[in-house]
C-alpha positions as CSV (number, residue, x, y, z in Angstrom):
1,X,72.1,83.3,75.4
2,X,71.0,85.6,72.7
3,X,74.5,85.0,70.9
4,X,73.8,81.8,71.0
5,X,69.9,82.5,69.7
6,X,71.4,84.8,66.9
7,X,73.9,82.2,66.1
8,X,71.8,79.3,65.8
9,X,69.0,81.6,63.6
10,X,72.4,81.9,61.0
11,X,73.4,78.3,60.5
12,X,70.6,76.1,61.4
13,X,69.6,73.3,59.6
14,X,65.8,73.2,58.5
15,X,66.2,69.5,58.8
16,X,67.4,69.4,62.6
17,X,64.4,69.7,65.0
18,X,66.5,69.9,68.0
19,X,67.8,73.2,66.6
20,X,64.4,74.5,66.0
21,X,63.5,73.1,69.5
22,X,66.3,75.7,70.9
23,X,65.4,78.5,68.8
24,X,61.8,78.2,70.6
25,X,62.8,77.2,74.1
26,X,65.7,80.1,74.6
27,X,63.6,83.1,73.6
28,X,60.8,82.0,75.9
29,X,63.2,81.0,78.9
30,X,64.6,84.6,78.3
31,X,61.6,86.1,78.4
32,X,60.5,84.0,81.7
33,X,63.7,85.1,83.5
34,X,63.9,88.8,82.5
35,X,61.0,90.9,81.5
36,X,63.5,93.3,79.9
37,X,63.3,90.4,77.4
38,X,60.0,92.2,75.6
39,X,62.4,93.9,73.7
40,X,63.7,90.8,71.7
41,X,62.1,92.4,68.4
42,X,64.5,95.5,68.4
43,X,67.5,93.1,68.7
44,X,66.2,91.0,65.8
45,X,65.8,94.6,63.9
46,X,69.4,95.4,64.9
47,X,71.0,92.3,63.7
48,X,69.0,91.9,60.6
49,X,70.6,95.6,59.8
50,X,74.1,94.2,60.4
51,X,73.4,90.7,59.1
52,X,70.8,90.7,57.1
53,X,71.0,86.9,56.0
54,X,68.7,84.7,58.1
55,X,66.0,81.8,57.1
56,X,62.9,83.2,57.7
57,X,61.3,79.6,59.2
58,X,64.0,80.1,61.9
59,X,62.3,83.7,62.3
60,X,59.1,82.7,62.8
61,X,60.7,79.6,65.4
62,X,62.4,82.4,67.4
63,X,59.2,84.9,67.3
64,X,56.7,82.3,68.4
65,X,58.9,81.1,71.4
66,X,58.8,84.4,72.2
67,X,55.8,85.5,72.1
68,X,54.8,81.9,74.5
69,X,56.9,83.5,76.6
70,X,55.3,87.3,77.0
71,X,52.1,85.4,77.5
72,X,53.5,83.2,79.8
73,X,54.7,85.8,81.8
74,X,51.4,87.8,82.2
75,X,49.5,84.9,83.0
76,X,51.8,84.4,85.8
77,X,51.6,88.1,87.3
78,X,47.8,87.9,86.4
79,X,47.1,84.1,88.3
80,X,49.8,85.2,91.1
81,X,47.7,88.6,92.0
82,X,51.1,90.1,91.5
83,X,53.0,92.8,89.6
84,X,55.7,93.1,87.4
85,X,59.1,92.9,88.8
86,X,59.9,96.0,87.2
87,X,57.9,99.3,89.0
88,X,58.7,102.2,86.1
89,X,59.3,105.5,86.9
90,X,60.1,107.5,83.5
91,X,62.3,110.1,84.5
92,X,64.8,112.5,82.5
93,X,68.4,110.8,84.0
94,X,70.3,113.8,85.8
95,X,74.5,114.1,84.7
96,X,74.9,112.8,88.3
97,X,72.6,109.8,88.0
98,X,74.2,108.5,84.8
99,X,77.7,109.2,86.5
100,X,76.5,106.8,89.4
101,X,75.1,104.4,87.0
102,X,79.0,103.9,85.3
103,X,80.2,103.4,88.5
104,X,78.1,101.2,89.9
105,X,78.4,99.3,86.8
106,X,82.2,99.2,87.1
107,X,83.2,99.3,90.6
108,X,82.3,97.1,92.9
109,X,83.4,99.3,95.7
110,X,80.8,102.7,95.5
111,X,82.9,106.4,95.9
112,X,79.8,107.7,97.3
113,X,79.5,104.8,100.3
114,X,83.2,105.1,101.6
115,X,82.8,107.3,105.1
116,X,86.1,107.3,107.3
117,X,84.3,105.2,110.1
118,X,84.7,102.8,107.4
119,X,88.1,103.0,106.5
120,X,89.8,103.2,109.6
121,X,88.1,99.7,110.2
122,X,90.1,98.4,107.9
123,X,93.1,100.1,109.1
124,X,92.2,101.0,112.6
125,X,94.1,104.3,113.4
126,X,92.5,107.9,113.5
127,X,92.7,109.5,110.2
128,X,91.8,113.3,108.9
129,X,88.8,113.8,106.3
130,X,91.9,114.5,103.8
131,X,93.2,111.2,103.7
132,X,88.9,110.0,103.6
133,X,88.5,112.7,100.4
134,X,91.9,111.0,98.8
135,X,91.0,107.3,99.1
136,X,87.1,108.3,98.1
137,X,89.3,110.2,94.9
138,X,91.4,106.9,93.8
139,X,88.0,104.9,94.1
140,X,86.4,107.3,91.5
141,X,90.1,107.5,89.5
142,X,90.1,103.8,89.6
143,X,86.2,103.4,88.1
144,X,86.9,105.7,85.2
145,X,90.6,103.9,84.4
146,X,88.0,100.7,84.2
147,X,85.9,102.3,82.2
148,X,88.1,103.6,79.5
149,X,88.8,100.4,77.7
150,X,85.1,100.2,77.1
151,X,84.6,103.5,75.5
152,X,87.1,103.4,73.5
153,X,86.3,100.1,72.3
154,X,83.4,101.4,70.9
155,X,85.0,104.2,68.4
156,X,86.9,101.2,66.9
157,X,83.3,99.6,66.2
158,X,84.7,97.9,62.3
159,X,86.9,95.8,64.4
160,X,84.3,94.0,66.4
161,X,82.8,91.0,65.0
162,X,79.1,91.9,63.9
163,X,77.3,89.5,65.8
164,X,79.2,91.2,69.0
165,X,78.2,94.4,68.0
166,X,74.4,93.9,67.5
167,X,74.6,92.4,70.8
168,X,76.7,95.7,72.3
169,X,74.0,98.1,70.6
170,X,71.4,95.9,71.9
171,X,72.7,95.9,75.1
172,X,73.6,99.6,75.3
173,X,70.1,100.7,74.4
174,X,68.6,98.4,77.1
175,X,70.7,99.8,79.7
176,X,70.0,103.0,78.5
177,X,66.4,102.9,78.4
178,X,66.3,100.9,82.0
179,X,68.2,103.9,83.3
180,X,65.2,106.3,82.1
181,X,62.6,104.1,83.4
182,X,64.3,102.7,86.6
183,X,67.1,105.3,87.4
184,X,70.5,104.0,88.8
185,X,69.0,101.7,90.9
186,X,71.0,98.8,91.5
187,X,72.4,99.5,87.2
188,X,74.6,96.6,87.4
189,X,71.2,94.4,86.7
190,X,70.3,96.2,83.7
191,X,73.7,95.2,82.2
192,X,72.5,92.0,81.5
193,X,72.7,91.8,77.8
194,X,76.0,93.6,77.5
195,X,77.9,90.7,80.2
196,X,78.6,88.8,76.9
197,X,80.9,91.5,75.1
198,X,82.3,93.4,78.0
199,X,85.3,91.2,77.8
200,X,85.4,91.6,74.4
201,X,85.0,95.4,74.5
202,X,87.8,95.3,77.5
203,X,90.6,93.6,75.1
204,X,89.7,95.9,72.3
205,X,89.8,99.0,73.7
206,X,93.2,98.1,76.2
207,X,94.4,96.7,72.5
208,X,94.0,100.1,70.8
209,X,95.4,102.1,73.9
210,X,98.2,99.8,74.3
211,X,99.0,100.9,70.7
212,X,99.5,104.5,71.9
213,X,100.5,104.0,75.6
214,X,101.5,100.9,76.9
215,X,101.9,102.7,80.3
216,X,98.3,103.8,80.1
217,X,97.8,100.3,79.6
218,X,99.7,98.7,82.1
219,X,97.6,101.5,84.9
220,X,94.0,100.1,83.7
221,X,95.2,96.4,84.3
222,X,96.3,97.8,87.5
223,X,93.1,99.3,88.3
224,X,91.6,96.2,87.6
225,X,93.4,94.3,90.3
226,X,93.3,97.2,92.9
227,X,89.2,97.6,92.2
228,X,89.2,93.6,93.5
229,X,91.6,93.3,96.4
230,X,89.4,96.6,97.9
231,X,86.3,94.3,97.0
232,X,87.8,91.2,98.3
233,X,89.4,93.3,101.3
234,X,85.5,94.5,102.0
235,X,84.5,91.0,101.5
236,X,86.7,89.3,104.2
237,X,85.8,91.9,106.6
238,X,82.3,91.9,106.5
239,X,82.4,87.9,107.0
240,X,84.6,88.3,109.6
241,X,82.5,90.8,111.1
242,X,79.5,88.2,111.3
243,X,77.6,90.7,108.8
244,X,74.2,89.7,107.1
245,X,72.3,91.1,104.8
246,X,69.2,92.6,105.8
247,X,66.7,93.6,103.0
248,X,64.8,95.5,105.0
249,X,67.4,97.8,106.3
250,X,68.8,98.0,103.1
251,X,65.4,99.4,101.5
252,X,64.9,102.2,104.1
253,X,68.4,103.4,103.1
254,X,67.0,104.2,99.8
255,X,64.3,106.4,99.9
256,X,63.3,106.6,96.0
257,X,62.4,103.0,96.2
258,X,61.2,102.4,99.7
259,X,57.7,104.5,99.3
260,X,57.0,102.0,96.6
261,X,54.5,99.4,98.2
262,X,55.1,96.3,96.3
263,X,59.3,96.7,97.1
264,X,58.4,97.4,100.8
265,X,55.8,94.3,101.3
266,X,58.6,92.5,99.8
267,X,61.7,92.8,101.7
268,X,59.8,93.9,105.2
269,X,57.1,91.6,105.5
């Protein structure tokens, strides 16, 4: 959506309403459906720096649609008697905690979660805590293949199209910032402005390492597949299993967020 936004500030016609009627209504359904959204004005900053050629009517469109929709939003928490989704705890990230933030953004099967009750009910026969540490090993192996592509992407930065790029700085910072306010908590939420040039970032960095190693490659695509048959296999089994998810269990598991009132009320009451 704010490709769309950026793209629609660049070649909009003055003369078209409905375009200025889209250039108000998406920043301030953004801003309605994720308060992370407040930090519209440093993308528009960062893209004006890489694109610097935009009608400024179409700024002031974009700006006053979202500025309707930051007062929107407090009016809402105000007449609810609510708070903000978002409970901020400003914190210094630890090496660890930015470690589990990757991987929770890349794997959809956690390192840290995998206890051998749980994989010898996938493969029911007794197994050592060797074979446990070597399949909790390939999990982390196959998170960082994933995540390769991605980072190298990045140091090959004058091959990505500009508008991707304001929108991968953008989204970088966000995540970054969430991650000092929030903490790993659930991180795969805070990638929310980066979902529309991971692909992109994927098939530029696998392009670039193909180059040098088509073998290296060929193992990342691999990883790829292997990270979603464990996620399908965990999938199946669970349903299977006549699992459910349970908020409530699910919060008490996580004592950094469970002492805070408003998450409690929420999932237990």
């Amino acid at each position: 959506m704010t490709a769309l936004l950026i793209i629609l500030m660049k070649i909009s016609d003055e003369s078209r309403i409905h375009d200025k009627v889209l250039l108000f209504s998406i920043p301030l359904l953004l801003m309605l459906a994720r308060e992370s959204f407040v930090a519209l004005p440093l993308f528009l900053i960062i893209i004006f720096l890489i694109m610097p050629k935009f009608k400024k009517k179409n700024l002031l469109v974009v700006s006053s649609g979202w500025v309707t929709g930051v007062v929107g939003w407090q009016l809402y928490v105000i007449a609810s008697g609510g708070v903000s989704y978002s409970d901020f705890q400003p914190h210094i990230p630890t090496l660890e905690e930015i470690y589990r933030a990757f991987m929770t953004a890349i794997t959809p099967v956690l390192p840290w979660e995998i206890h051998s009750e749980d994989i010898q009910a996938y493969l029911n026969i007794g197994l050592g805590n060797s074979f446990t540490f070597l399949i909790v090993f390939v999990v982390h192996f196959l998170g960082l293949l994933g995540i390769l592509p991605l980072i190298i992407s990045l140091t090959y930065f004058k091959q990505i199209n500009k508008l991707m790029l304001g929108q991968a700085v953008f989204g970088l910072l966000l995540a970054g910032g969430l991650l000092i306010l929030k903490g790993d908590i659930d991180f795969f939420r805070h990638l929310a402005y980066l979902m529309p040039v991971i692909p992109v970032l994927i098939e530029i960095g696998l392009r670039e390492i193909q180059i040098h190693s088509r073998l290296t490659a060929d193992l990342i695509r691999l990883s790829y597949v292997l990270m979603f048959l464990l996620y399908l296999a965990r999938t199946v089994r669970l349903y299977a299993s006549g699992y459910y998810f349970d908020p409530c269990q699910y919060l008490l598991k996580r004592p950094e967020i469970s002492s805070i009132s408003y998450f409690y009320e929420t999932a237990c009451s």
